[in-house]
C-alpha positions in Angstrom: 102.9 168.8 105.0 100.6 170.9 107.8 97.3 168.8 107.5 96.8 166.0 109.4 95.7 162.5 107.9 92.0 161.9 108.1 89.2 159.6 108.0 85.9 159.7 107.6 82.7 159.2 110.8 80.8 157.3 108.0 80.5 153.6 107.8 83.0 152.1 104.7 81.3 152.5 101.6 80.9 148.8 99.6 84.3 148.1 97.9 86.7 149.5 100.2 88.6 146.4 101.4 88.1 143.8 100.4 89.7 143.0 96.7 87.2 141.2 94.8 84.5 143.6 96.0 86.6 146.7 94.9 86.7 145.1 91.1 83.3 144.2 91.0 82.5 148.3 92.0 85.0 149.5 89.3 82.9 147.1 86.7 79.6 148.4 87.9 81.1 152.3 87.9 82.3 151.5 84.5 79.4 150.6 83.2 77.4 153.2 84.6 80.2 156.3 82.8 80.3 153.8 79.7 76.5 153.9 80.1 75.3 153.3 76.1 78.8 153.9 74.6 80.3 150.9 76.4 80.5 148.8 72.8 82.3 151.2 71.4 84.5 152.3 73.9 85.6 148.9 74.4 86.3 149.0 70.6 88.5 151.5 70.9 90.0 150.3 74.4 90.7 147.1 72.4 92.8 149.1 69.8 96.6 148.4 69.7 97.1 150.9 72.6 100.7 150.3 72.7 101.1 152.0 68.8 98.6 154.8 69.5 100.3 155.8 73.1 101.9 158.7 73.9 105.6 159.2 73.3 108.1 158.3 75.9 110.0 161.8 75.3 109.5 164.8 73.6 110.0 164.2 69.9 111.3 167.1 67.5 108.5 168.6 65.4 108.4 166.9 61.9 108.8 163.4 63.9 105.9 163.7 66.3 103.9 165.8 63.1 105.0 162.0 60.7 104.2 159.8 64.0 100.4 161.3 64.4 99.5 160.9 60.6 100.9 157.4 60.6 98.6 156.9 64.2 95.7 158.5 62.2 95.8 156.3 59.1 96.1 153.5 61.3 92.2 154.6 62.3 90.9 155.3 59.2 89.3 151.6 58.8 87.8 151.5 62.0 83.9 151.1 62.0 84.0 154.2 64.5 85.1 157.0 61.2 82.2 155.9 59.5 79.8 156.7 62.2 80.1 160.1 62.2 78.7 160.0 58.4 75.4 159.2 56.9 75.0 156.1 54.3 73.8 157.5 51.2 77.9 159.5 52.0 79.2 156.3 52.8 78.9 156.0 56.6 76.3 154.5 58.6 74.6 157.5 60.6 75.6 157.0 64.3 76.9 160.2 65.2 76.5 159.6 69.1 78.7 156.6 68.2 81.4 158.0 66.6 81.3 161.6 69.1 82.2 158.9 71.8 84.8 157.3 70.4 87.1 160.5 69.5 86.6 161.3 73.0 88.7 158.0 74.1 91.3 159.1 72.0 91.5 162.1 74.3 93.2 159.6 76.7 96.1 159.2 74.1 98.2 161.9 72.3 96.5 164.7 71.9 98.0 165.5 68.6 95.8 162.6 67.1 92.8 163.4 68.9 93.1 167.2 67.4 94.7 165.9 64.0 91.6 163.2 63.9 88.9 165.8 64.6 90.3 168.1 62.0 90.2 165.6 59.2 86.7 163.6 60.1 85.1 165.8 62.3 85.5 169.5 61.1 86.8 168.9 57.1 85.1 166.2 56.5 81.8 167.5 58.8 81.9 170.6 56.5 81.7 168.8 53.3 78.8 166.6 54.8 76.7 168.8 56.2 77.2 171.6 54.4 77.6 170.1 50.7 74.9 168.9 48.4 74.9 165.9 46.8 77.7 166.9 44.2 80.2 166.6 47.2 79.3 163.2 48.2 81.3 161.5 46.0 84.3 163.0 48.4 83.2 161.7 51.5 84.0 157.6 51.1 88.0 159.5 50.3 88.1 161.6 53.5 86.4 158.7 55.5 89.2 156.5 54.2 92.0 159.3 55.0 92.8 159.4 51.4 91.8 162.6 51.0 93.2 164.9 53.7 91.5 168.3 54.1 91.5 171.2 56.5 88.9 173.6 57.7 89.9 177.3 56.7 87.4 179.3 58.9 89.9 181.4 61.0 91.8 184.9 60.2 94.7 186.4 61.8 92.4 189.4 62.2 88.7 187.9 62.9 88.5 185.3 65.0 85.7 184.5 67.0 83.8 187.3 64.8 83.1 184.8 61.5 80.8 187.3 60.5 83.3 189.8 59.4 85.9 187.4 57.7 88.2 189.3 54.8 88.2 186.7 52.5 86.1 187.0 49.5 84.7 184.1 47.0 83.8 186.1 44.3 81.2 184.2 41.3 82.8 185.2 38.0 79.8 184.1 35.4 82.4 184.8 32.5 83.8 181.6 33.4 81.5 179.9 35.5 83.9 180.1 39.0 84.7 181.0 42.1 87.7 183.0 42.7 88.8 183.1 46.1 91.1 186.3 47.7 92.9 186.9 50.4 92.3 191.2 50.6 95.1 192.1 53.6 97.2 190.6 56.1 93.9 190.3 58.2 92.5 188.0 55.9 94.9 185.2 55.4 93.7 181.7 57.1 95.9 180.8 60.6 96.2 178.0 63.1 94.7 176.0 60.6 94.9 172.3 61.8 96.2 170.1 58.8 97.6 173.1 56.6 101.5 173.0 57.1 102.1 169.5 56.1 98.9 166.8 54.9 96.1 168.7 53.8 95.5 168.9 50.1 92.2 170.4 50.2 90.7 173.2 52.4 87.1 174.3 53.7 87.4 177.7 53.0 85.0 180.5 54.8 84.2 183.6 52.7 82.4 186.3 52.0 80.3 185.2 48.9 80.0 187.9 46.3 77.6 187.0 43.4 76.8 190.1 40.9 77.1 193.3 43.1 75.3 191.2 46.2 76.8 190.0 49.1 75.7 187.1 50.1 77.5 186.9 53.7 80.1 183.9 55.0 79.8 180.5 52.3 82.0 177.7 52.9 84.2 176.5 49.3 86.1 173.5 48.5 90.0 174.7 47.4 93.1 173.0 46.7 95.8 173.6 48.8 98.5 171.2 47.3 98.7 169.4 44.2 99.6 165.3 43.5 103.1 166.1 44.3 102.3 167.5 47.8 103.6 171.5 46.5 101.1 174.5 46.8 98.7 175.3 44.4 99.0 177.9 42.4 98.2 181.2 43.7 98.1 179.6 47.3 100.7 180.6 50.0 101.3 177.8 52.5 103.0 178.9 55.8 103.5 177.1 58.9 103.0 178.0 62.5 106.0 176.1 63.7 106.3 175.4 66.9 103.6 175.8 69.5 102.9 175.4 73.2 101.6 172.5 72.7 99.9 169.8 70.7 103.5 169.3 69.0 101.9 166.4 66.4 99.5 168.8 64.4 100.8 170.4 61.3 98.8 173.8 62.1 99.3 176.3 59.1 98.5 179.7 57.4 96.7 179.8 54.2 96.4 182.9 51.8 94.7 183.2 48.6 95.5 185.6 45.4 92.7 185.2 43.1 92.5 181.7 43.4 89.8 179.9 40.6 87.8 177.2 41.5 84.8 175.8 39.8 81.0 176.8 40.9 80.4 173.4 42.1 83.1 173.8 44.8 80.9 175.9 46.4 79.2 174.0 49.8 75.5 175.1 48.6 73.4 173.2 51.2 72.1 176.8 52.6 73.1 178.9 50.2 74.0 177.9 46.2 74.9 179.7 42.8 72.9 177.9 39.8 74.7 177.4 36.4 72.9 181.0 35.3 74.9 182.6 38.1 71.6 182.8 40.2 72.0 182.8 43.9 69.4 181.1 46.0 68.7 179.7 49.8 66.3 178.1 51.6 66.7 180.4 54.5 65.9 183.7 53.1 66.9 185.7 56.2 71.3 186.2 56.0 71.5 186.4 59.8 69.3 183.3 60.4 71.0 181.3 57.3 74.6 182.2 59.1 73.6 180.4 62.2 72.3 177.9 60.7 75.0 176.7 58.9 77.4 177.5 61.5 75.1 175.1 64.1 75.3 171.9 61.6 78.8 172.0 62.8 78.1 171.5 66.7 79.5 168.0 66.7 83.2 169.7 66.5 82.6 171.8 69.7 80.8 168.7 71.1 83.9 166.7 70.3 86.1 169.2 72.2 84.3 168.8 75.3 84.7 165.4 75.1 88.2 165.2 74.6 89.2 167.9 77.2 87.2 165.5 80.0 89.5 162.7 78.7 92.3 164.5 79.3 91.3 165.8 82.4 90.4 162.5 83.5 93.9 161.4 82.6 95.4 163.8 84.8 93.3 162.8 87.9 94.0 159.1 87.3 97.7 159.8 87.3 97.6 161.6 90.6 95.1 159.8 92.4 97.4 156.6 91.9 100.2 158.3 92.7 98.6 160.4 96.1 97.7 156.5 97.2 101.1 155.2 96.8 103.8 158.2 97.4 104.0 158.5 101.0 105.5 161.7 103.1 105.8 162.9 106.5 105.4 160.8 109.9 102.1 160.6 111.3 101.6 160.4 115.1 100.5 157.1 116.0 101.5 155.6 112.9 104.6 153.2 112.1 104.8 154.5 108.6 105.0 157.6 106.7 101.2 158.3 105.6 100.4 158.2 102.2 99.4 162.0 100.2 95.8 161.1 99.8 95.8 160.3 103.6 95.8 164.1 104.4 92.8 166.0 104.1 94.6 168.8 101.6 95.4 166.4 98.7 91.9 164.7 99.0 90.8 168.4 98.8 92.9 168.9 95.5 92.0 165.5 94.1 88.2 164.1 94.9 86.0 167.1 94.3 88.0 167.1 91.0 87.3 163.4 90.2 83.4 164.0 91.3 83.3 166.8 88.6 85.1 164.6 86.2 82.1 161.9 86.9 79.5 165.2 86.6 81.0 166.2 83.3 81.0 162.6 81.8 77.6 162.1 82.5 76.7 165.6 81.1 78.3 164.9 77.8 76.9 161.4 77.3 73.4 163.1 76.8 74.6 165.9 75.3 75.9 163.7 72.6 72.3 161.6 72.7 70.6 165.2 72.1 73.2 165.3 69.1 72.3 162.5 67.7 68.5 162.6 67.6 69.3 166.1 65.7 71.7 164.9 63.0 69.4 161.9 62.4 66.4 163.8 62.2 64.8 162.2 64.5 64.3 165.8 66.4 63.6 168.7 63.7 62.3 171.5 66.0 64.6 174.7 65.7 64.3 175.0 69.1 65.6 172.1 69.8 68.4 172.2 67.3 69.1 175.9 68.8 69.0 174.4 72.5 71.8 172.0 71.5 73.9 174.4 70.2 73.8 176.5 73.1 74.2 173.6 75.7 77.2 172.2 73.7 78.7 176.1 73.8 78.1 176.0 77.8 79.6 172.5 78.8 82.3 173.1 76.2 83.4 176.2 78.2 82.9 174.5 81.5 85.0 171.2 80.8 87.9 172.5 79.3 87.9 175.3 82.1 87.7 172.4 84.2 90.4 170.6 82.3 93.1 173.3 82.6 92.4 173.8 86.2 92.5 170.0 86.8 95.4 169.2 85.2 97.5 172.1 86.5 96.3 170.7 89.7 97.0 167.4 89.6 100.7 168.7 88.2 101.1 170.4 91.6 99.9 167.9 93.2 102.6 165.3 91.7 105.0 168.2 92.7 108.6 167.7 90.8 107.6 164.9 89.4 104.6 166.3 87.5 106.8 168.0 85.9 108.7 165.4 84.2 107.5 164.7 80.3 107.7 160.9 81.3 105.0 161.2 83.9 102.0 162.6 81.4 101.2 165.7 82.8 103.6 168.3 81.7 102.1 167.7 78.2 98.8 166.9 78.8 99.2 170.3 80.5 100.7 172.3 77.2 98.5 170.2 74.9 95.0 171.0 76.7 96.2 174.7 77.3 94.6 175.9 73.5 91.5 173.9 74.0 89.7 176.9 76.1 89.6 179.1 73.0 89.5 176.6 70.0 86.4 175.6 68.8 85.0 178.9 70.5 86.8 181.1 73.1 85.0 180.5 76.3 83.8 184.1 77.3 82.5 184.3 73.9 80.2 180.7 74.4 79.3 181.5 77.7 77.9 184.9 76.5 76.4 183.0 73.6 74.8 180.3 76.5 73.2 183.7 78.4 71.4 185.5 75.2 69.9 181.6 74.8 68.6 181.6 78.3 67.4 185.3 78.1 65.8 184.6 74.4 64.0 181.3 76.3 63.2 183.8 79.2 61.6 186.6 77.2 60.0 184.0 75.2 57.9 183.5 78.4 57.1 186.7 78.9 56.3 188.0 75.7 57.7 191.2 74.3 57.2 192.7 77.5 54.2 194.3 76.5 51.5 195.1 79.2 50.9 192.1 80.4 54.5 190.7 80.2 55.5 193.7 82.0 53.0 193.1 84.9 54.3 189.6 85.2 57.5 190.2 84.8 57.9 192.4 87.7 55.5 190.3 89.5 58.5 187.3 89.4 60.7 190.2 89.9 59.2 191.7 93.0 58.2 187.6 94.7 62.0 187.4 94.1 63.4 190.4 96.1 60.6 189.8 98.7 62.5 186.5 99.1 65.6 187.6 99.1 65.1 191.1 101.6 62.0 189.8 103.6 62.9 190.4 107.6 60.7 187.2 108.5 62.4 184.6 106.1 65.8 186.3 107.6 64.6 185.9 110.7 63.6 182.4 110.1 67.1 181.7 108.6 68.8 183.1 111.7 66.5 180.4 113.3 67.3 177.4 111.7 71.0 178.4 111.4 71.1 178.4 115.5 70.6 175.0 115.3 73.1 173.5 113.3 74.6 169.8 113.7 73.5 166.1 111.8 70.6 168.2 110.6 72.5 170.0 108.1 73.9 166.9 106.9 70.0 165.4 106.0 69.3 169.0 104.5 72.4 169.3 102.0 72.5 165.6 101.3 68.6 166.1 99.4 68.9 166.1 96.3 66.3 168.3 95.8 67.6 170.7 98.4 71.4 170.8 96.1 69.5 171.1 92.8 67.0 173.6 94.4 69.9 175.4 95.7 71.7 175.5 91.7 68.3 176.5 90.2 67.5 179.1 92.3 71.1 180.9 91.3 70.4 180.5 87.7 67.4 181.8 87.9 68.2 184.9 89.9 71.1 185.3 88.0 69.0 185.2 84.4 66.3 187.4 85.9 68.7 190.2 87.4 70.5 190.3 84.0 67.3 190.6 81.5 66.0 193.7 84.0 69.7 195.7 83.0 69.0 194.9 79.7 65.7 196.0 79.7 67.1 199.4 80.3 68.8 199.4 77.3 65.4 200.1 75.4 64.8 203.4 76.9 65.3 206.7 74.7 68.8 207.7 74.8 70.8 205.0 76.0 73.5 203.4 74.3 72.7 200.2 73.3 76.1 199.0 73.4 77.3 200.3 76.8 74.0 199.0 78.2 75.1 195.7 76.5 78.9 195.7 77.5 78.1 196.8 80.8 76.5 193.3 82.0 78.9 191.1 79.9 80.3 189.4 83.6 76.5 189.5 84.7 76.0 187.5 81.5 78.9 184.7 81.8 78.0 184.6 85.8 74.2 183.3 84.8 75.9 180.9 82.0 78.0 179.4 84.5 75.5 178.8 86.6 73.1 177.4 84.3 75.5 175.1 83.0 75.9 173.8 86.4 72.5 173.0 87.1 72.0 171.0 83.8 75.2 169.5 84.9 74.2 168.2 88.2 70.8 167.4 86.5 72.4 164.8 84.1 74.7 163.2 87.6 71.1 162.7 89.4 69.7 161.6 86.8 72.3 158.7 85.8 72.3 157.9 89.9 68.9 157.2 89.5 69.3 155.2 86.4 71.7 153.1 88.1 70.1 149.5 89.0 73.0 148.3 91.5 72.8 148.8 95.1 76.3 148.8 95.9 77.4 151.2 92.7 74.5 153.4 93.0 75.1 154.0 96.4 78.8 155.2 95.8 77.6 157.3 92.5 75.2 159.3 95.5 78.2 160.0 97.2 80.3 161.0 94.3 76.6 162.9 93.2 76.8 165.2 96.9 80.5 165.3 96.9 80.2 167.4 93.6 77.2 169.4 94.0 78.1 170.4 97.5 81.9 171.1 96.1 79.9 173.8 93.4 77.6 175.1 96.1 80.7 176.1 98.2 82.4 177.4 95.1 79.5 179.9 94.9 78.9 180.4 99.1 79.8 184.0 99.3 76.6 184.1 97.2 74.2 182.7 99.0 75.1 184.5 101.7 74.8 187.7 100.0 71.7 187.2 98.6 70.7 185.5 101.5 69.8 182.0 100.1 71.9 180.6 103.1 73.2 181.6 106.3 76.9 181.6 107.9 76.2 178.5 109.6 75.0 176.7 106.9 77.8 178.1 104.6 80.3 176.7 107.2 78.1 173.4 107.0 78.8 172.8 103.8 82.4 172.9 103.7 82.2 170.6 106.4 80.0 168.3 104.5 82.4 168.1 101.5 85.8 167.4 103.9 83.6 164.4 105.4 82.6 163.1 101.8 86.0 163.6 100.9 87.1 161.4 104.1 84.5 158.9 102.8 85.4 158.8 99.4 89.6 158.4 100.0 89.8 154.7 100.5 87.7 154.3 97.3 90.2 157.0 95.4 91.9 154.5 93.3 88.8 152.6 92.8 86.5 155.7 91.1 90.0 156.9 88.6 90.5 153.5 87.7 86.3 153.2 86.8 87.6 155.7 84.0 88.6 152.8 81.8 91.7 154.3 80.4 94.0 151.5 78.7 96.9 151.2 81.0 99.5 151.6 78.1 97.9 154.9 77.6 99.0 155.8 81.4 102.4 154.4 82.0 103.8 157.2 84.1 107.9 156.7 85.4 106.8 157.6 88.8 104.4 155.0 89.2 107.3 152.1 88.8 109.0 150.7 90.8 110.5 151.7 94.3 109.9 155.3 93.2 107.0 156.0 94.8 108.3 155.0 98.0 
């Protein structure tokens, strides 16, 4: 081990000795990361968490696949299902409720978190917000788990393009049905959760073909399996088999020759065939009645971010306990070996990670709040609605990237004995792996995130007519006088000869760190809408111009993410009414925001935003909060409230941490 064990200049932070004061602070953090969800989180950390915990050992395929479903129907009376689900289907209309429960069954296997989101949140959101009110005489069955389902939306050859899906639901009005046809290879249905093994009945996505019309993508109800559990007729059932992870879902593939189904089946909610054969829509405009229907389904992606900061706050709880107890290496002046989290490269690994984890958590909680007021109609604006969708694409991306990078962390961090099943992270590792391309591949959200913010941004300035024009490059021109101007440089230089304690008042503002996050975002959003300005002049190619800024494009998504990330942090620091917790949130607050601005330093010292002494500042700043933080380690994982049956780890028993 080359670093040396260190400690922080800083006084102790309230609830580092003493043991009463250090339960009172993981109460008080609790409450502030339960924040409105604590009922129901309690609920669900008040479940029998010795049935629904992870297996001891790996378990062969069709065992694990039999152990989820029995887990799952052990859920399927709990008050939590029929949140997600309004009354008149059967529910009681607390989305926000049910959103955070799922994501505490991110903190068990994975398999049932997946298996349950399938079942209530993406087969069973389908048919409720995309059916009319013939289907809701189906919900009260899935809500129950008596009806299993599966939501058929991806082909082997179209993925993240729904657009262009293969498969065809073609109205025959000779017979008043659907039929449903898999084309090619291309088209049939794959990695569809639910489809090997439970699912009799399947969401299907599909062209919609009425007359000699297209109608573009439709979702329709079709059988899979019949009573006795065997395909349909005209429906081939495959199986994926065995996967890198997430061992416990029955993922299938699903193909279609000619397959009836009555009219009816059809979800018509935004777009319906009447008993004349007559197609109709509210939304007469295909592209705009597309998104629509594919943003009523935002609480599955919402639901994956969730989960993946479970798991990611699984991972960090593991290590953190085990950095505080697994000691290594003689330390001068010391009678004992020190302890990992003692030196200042495992606190490195570990606490920005757990401050991002406390970022992220925060972030989601009114994410899910802005979910709710949509799905209750309490908030009807499309801008709103189209906000939503792209902030749940951008944290989506950025907690599951945050996930795989944590846990594969924390795995190092445990060296060999990370990598043993029975200490949770080799498959929280393979089970979190798929979770930064389902429900969206990351690059793909990200880019969707960016043409939000530049929609929002030309919505300010017009259609860059005259006017627009002028003040566009008016913001345009203040911002490269900023960032070339010889006197602010000069100025810079200035303040930057002076470094020292100063620095520490300057980065520890919170309006200096979100100033600092804002200002990239910005830039970023602004230098990407001039390139793509360009693309309007005669003779360019439109899609080169396009393809051209695609990393400019994620870059700006990244970084707004990370502002409204840090926003939601402050904001719950603020919120906080206790002295003693509130003081260590601030701490946790700076420890992540400085952590991101030093992510992004080579940055602000190109564009000038920050000198090489304040650069160097800031990675100072985070090893001392780091210092500061470490005798409080154990104290902000275990605020987490994860059910301790759900973290029993071999290398945490016993001697064998010594």
């Amino acid at each position: 081990m080359s670093a040396v064990p260190t400690t922080s200049r800083r006084p102790s932070l309230p609830g580092a000795s003493r043991p009463a004061d250090r339960a009172a602070l993981v109460d008080g953090l609790r409450a502030s990361l339960d924040a409105g969800a604590a009922e129901v989180r309690d609920e669900c950390r008040a479940l029998d968490v010795e049935a629904l915990a992870p297996a001891a050992e790996p378990l062969p395929m069709e065992e694990h696949r039999a152990r989820v479903t029995a887990q799952l129907a052990s859920l399927a009376g709990r008050s939590f299902v029929a949140d997600g689900f309004p009354e008149h289907q059967g529910g009681t209309g607390r989305y926000a409720r049910a959103v955070e429960a799922f994501e505490m069954l991110g903190h068990t296997d994975l398999s049932l978190f997946v298996k349950a989101g399938v079942q209530w949140g993406l087969f069973g959101g389908a048919v409720s917000l995309l059916g009319t009110e013939r289907h809701d005489h189906l919900l009260p069955r899935i809500i129950s788990g008596e009806l299993q389902g599966c939501f058929a939306m991806t082909e082997t050859g179209h993925g993240s393009d729904v657009q262009r899906l293969e498969t065809t639901a073609t109205y025959d009005p000779a017979t008043d049905e659907i039929v449903v046809h898999s084309p090619g290879p291309g088209a049939r249905k794959d990695y569809i959760g639910n489809a090997a093994r439970d699912g009799h009945l399947a969401a299907v996505f599909a062209q919609l073909v009425v007359g000699e019309e297209q109608h573009g993508v439709h979702c329709v109800l079709v059988p899979i399996r019949d009573d006795a559990g065997h395909p349909a007729s005209g429906v081939t059932v495959g199986d994926d088999g065995a996967k890198l992870g997430l061992g416990g879902v029955d993922n299938g593939r699903l193909s279609f020759d000619h397959v009836r189904v009555p009219r009816t089946n059809l979800l018509g909610r935004y777009g319906d065939v009447n008993e004349h054969g007559v197609y109709s829509s509210p939304i007469e405009n295909p592209s705009r009645r597309f998104f629509t229907m594919l943003g009523t389904l935002v609480r599955g992606r919402i639901s994956v971010a969730g989960g993946a900061g479970a798991a990611a706050r699984t991972a960090l709880t593991v290590a953190t306990r085990y950095g505080d107890a697994r000691r290594q290496f003689d330390a001068p002046g010391r009678d004992a070996e020190a302890a990992l989290l003692d030196y200042r490269t495992h606190q490195r690994r570990l606490l920005p990670r757990i401050a991002t984890a406390y970022a992220l958590q925060f972030a989601q909680h009114d994410l899910v709040d802005a979910m709710d007021d949509v799905l209750s109609g309490r908030v009807a604006d499309e801008g709103d609605r189209r906000r939503l969708e792209a902030r749940a694409a951008g944290l989506k991306a950025v907690t599951t990237r945050h996930t795989t990078d944590t846990v594969q962390e924390c795995r190092e961090a445990c060296g060999g004995a990370g990598y043993l099943w029975a200490n949770r992270l080799a498959a929280t590792k393979s089970d979190t792996d798929i979770f930064t391309t389902f429900e969206g591949d990351n690059t793909v959200l990200l880019q969707l995130v960016a043409k939000s913010l530049l929609a929002e941004y030309r919505s300010t300035f017009g259609d860059l007519d005259t006017l627009g024009i002028v003040r566009f490059g008016a913001r345009l021109t203040a911002g490269t006088f900023v960032e070339r101007s010889a006197a602010r440089a000069l100025v810079q230089r200035l303040v930057d000869a002076t470094p020292g304690r100063e620095d520490e008042v300057v980065f520890a503002a919170r309006a200096t760190q979100l100033s600092l996050l804002r200002e990239r975002e910005e830039h970023l959003v602004e230098g990407v809408a001039r390139r793509l300005r360009r693309a309007d002049a005669p003779g360019v190619d439109a899609f080169e111009a396009f393809n051209s800024c695609q990393d400019h494009l994620v870059e700006a998504a990244n970084a707004h993410v990370d502002r409204l990330v840090l926003e939601s942090f402050a904001t719950a620091v603020e919120r906080c009414d206790d002295p003693d917790v509130a003081r260590v949130l601030g701490r946790v607050c700076d420890l992540h925001a400085l952590s991101t601005i030093e992510r992004h330093k080579g940055w602000y010292l190109e564009h000038d935003r920050l000198g090489a002494s304040r650069t160097k500042a800031v990675t100072a700043l985070v090893n001392e909060l780091c210092a500061e933080l470490r005798p409080l380690a154990t104290v902000l994982v275990d605020a987490f409230g994860i059910p301790e049956a759900w973290l029993r780890t071999e290398m945490l028993e016993g001697d064998t941490v010594g």
